[in-house]
C-alpha positions as CSV (number, residue, x, y, z in Angstrom):
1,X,-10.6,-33.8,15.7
2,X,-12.1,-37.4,17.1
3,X,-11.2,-37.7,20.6
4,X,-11.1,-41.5,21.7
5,X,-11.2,-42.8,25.2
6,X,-9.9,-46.1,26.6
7,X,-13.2,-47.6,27.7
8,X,-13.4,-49.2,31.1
9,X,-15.0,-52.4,29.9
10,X,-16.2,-56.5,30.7
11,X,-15.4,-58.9,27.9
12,X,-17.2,-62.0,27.8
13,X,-15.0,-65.1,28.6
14,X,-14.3,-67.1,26.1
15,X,-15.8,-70.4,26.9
16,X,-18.9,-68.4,27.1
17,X,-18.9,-66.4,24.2
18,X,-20.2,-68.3,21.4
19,X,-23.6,-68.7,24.0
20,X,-23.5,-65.4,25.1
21,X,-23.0,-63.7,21.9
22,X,-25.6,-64.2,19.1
23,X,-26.9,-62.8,15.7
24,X,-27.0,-58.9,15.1
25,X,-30.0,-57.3,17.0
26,X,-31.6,-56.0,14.1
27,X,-31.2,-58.9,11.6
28,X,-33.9,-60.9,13.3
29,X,-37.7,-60.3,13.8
30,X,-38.9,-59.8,17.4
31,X,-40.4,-63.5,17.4
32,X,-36.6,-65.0,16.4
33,X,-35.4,-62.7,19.2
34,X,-38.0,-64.0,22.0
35,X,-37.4,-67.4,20.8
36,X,-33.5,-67.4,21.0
37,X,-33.9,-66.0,24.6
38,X,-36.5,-68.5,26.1
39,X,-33.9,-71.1,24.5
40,X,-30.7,-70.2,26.2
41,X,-30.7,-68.2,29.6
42,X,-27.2,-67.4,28.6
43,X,-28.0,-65.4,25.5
44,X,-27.4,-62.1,25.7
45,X,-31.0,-61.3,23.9
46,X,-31.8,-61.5,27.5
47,X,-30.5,-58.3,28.3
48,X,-31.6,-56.1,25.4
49,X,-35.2,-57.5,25.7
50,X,-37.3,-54.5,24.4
51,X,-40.6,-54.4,25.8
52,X,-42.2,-53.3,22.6
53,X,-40.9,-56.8,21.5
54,X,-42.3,-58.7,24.4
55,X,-45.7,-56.8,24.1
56,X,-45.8,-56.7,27.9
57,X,-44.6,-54.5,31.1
58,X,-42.3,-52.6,30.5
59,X,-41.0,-51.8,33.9
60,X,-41.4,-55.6,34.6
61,X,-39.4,-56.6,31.4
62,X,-36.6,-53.9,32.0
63,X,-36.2,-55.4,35.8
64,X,-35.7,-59.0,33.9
65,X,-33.4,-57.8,31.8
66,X,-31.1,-56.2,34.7
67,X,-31.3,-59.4,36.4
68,X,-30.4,-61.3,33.5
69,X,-27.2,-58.9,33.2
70,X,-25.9,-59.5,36.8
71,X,-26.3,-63.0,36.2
72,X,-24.3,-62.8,33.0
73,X,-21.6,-60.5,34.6
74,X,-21.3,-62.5,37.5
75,X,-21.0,-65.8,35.3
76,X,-20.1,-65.5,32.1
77,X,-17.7,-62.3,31.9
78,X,-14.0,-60.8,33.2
79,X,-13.0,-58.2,35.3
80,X,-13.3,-55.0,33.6
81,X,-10.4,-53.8,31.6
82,X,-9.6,-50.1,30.7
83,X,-7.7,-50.5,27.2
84,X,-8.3,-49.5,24.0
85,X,-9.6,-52.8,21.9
86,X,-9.7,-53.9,18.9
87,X,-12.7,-55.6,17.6
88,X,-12.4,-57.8,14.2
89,X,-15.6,-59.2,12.6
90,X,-14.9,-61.7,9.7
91,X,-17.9,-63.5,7.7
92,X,-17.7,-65.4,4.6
93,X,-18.2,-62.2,2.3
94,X,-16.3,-59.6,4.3
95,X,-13.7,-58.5,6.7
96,X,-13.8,-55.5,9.3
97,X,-11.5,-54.8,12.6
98,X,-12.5,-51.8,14.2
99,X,-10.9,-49.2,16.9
100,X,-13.1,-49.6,20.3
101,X,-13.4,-47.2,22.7
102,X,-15.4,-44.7,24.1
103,X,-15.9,-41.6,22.3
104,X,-17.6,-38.4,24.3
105,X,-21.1,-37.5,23.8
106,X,-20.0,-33.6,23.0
107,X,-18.8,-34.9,20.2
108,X,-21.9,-35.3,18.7
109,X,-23.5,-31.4,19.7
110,X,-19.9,-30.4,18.4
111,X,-20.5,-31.7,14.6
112,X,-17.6,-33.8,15.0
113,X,-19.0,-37.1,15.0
114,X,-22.2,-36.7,12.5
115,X,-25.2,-38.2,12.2
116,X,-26.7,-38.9,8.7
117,X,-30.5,-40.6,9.4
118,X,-33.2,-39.3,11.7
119,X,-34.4,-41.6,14.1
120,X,-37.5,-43.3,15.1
121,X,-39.2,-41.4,18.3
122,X,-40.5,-45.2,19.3
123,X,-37.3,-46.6,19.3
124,X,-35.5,-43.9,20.5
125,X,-37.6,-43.5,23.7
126,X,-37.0,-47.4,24.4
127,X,-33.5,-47.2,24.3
128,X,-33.1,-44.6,26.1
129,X,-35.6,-46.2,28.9
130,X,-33.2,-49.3,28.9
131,X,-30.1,-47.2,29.4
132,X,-31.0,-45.3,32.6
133,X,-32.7,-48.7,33.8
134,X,-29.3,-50.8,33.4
135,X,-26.7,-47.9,33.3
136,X,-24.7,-49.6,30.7
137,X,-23.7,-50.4,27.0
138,X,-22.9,-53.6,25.0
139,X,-23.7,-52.9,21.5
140,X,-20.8,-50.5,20.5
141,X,-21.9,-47.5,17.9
142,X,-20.4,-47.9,14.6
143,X,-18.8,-44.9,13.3
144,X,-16.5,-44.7,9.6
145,X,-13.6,-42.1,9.1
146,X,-11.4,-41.5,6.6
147,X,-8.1,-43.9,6.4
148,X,-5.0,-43.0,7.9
149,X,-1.6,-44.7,7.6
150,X,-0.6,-44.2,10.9
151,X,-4.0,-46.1,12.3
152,X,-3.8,-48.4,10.4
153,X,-0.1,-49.4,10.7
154,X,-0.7,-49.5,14.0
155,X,-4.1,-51.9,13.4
156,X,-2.4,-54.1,11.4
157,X,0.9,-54.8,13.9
158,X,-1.3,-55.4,17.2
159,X,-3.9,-57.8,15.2
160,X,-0.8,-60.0,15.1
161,X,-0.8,-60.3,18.8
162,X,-2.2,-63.1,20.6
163,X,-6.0,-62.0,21.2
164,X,-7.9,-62.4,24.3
165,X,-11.0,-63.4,22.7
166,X,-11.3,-65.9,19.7
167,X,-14.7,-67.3,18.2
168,X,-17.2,-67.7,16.1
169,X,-21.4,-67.1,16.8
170,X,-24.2,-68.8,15.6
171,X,-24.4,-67.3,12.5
172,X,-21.0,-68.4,11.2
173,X,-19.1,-64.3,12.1
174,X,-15.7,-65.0,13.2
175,X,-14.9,-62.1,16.0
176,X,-11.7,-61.7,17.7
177,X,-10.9,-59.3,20.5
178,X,-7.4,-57.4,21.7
179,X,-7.0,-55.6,24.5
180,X,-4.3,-53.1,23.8
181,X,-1.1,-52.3,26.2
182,X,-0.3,-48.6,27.2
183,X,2.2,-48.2,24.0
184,X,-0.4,-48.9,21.2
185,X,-3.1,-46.9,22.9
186,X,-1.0,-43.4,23.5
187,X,-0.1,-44.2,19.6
188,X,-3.9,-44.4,18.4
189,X,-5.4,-41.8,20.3
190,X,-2.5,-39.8,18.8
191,X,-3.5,-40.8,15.6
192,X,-7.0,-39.9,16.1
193,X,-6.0,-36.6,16.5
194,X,-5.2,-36.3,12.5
195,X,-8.9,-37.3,11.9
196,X,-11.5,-34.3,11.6
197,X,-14.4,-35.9,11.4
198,X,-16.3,-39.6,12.2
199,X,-19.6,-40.4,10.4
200,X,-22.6,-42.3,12.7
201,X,-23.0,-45.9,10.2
202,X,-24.9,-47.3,12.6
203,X,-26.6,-46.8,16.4
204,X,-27.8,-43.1,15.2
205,X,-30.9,-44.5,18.1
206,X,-28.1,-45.2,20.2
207,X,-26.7,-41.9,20.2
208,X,-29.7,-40.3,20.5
209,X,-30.8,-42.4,23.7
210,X,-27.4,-41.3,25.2
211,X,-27.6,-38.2,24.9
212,X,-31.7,-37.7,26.4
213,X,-30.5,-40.2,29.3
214,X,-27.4,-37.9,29.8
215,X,-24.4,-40.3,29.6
216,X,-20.9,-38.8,28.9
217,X,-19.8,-41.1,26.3
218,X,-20.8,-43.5,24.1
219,X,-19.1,-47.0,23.3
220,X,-18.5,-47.0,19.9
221,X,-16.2,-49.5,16.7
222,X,-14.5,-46.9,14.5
223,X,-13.7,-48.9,10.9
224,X,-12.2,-47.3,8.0
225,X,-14.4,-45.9,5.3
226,X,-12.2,-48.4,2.9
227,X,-13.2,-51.6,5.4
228,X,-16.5,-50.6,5.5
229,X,-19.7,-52.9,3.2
230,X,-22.7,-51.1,3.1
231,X,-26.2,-52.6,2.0
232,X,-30.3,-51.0,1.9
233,X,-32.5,-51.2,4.2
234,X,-35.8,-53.0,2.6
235,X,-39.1,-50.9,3.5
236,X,-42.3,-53.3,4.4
237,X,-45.6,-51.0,4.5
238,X,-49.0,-52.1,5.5
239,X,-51.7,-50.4,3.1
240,X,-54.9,-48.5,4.3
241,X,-57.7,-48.1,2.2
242,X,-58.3,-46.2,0.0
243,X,-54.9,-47.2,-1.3
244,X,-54.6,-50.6,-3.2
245,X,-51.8,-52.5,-4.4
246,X,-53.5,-52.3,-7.9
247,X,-53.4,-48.5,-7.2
248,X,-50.2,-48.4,-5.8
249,X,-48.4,-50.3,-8.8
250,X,-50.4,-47.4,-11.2
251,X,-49.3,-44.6,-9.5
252,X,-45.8,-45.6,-9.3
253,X,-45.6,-47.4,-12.6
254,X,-44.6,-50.5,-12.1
255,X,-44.0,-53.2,-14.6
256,X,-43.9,-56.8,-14.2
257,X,-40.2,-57.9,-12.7
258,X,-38.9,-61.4,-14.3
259,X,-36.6,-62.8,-13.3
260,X,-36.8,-60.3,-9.7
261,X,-33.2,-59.0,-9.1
262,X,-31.8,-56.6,-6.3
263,X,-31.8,-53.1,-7.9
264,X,-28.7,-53.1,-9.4
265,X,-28.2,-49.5,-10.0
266,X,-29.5,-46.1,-8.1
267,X,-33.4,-45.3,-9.0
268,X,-34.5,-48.7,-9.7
269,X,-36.7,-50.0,-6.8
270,X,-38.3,-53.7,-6.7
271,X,-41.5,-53.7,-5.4
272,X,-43.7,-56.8,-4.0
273,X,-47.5,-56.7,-4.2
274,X,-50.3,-58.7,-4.3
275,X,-47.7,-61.9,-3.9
276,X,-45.5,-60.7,-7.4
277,X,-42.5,-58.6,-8.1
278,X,-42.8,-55.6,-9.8
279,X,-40.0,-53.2,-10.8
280,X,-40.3,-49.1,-11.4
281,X,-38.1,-46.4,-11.7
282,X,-37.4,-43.0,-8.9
283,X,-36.8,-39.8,-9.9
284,X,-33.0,-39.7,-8.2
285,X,-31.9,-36.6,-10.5
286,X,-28.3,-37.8,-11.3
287,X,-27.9,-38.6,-7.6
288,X,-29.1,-35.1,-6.2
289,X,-31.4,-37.4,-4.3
290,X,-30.5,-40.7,-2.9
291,X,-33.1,-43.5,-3.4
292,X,-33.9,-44.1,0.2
293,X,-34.9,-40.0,0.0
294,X,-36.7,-40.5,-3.2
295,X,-39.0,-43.5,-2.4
296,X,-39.8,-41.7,1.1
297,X,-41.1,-38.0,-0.8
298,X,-42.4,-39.6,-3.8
299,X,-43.6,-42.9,-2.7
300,X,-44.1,-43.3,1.0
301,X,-45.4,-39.9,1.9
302,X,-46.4,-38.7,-1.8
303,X,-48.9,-41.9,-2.7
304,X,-49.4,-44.3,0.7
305,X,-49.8,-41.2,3.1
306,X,-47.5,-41.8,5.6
307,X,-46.7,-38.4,6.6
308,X,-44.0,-39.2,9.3
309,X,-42.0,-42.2,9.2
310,X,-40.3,-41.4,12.3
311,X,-43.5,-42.4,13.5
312,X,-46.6,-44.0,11.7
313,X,-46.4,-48.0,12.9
314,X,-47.4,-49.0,9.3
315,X,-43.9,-48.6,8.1
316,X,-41.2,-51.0,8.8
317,X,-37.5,-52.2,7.9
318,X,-36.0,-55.3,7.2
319,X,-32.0,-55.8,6.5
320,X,-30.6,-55.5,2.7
321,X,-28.3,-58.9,4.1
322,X,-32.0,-61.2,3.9
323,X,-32.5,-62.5,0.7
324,X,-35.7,-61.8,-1.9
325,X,-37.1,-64.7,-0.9
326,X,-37.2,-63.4,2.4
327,X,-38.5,-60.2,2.1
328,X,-41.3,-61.5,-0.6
329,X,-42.8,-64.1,2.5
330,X,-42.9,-61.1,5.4
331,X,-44.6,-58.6,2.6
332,X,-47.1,-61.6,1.7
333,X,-47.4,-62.8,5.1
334,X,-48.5,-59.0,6.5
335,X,-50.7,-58.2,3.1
336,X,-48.9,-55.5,2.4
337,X,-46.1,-54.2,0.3
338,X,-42.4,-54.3,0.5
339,X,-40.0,-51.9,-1.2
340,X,-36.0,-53.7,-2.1
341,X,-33.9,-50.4,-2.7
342,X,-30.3,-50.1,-3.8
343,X,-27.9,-48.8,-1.3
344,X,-26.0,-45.8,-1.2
345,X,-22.1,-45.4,-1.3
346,X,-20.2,-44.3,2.4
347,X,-19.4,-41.2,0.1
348,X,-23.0,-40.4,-0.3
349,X,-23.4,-40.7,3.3
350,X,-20.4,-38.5,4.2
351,X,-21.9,-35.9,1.8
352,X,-25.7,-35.8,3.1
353,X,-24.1,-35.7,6.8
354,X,-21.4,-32.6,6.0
355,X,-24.1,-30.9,4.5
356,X,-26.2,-31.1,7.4
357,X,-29.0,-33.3,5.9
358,X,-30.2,-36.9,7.3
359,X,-31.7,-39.2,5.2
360,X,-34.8,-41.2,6.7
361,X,-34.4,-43.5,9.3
362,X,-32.9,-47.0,9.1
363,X,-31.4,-46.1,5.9
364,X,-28.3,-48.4,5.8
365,X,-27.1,-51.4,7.2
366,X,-23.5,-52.8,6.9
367,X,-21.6,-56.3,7.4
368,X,-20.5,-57.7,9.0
369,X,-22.8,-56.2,12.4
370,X,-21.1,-55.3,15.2
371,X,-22.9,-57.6,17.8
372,X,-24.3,-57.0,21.0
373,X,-22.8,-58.8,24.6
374,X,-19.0,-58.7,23.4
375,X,-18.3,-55.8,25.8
376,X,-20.6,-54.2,28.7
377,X,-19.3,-50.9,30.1
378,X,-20.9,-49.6,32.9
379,X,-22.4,-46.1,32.7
């Protein structure tokens, strides 16, 4: 069963919040990052600075960041609160309010909460530097479960409460915060009881730096498998000879895309090369493999060579929320290639993690993102 903790926890106040809290981490490149942090010392991109995206010391950018989160604690946040919280994310497309609390990092080794993507060992080992440098979390872990009545009667009364947090970030994501009372808690964490299992959606790095760095819980946003709006995650590669883009479209057998359109169905991947879009189809056999898997066995390993994508730095990522247009200019802009892929379902997910199989890394991103600087809970 999914054993949830209240978490002892800092919101950001709420005259600070819309400076404090920005975009989702990952939806921006590491220049947009850098230059929303030299803009505002308030941003809370000043605090998960990664060295990898300064190119610099990373001892030296690691000390800068824990200054910049005393200076934001001491400024721009509240006492800390133990509560259970609940955490609603509205955009223009989509609506999500989560469970937040902390969730034990047995849980994990135990198979309860279950991972379904491998991770990325760069990554990994810069998170899990960060971690035992500041001691803390802010970008809760987003985990799905099955629905439940009973959560989400309960959900549904408190969000009707006055909130303690109400506004809206750069990006237009309306998020609203409640900190719960003792009555609503002991009824959740109850609730939780009834659920078996909880599936890792996003932070599976996260998870994995908590665990090395040997923290006993995790902050993480539980959200119904029936709130939750999945999307792909775009592959960019940089080719090495001997492999072309006129070989590459060959071996895959690509045709000419016009108009280009997102895949809209599992197998068909849109490809950019060479400054067009092409279009070609995976062997998925009736959705014994999911596309991501496909592309990565047939494609990724099987024709451009790159034998470990937990590892090999020609291989990159880019959000299924940016548009073609988008992905097209950083594909042309890096001459290399860049793979659109159509997403898989949270069932497909639950099924690949039950079974005990993980799909590559960074294989699906949801919105709206759970953001970074709305909580910090020290560790």
């Amino acid at each position: 069963m999914v054993v949830l903790r209240p978490t002892t926890a800092q919101v950001v106040r709420p005259e600070w919040a819309a400076s404090v809290v920005g975009p989702a981490y990952d939806s921006l490149r590491p220049a947009e990052r850098r230059q929303l942090a030299a803009a505002n010392p308030t941003s809370f991109f000043n605090v998960v600075r990664s060295p990898a995206d300064e190119d610099a010391d990373g001892g030296g950018v690691l000390d800068a960041a824990a200054d910049a989160l005393e200076g934001l604690l001491a400024s721009c946040y509240g006492d800390p609160t133990e509560a259970l919280f609940l955490y609603r994310l509205r955009s223009a497309h989509h609506e999500q309010a989560t469970v937040t609390a902390d969730v034990p990092t047995a849980a994990v080794l135990e198979g309860v909460v279950r991972p379904h993507e491998r991770t990325r060992t760069a990554k990994e080992d810069e998170l899990t530097r960060h971690l035992r440098r500041l001691r803390m979390n802010s970008s809760p872990v987003g985990l799905t479960y099955r629905p439940s009545a009973r959560i989400d009667a309960v959900v549904a009364r408190e969000l009707r409460r006055p909130p303690m947090l109400d506004f809206s970030s750069i990006d237009g994501v309306h998020q609203t915060v409640w900190a719960l009372g003792d009555g609503p808690t002991g009824e959740l964490l109850d609730a939780f009881t009834e659920v078996s299992t909880a599936y890792i959606v996003d932070g599976h790095h996260r998870v994995a730096a908590t665990r090395r760095a040997g923290a006993p819980a995790f902050l993480a946003s539980l959200i119904p498998t029936d709130q939750l709006h999945l999307l792909p995650y775009h592959r960019l590669v940089g080719l090495v000879p001997p492999v072309t883009r006129d070989r590459l479209v060959e071996a895959v057998g690509a045709v000419r895309a016009s108009p280009a359109e997102a895949p809209g169905r599992p197998g068909t991947v849109l490809l950019r090369a060479d400054q067009r879009w092409w279009h070609f189809e995976l062997s998925v056999e009736e959705g014994r493999r999911l596309d991501v898997a496909a592309l990565e066995e047939d494609v990724l390993v099987g024709v451009l060579g790159i034998l470990d994508p937990r590892t090999d730095p020609r291989l990159d990522v880019v959000p299924g929320h940016l548009d073609l247009a988008r992905l097209a200019q950083l594909a042309d802009e890096g001459e290399g290639v860049a793979f659109a892929l159509h997403p898989p379902t949270v069932a497909q997910l639950m099924v690949e993690a039950d079974a005990g199989r993980t799909l590559p890394p960074k294989s699906t991103w949801f919105e709206p993102k759970l953001r970074s600087g709305v909580f910090v809970v020290r560790r």
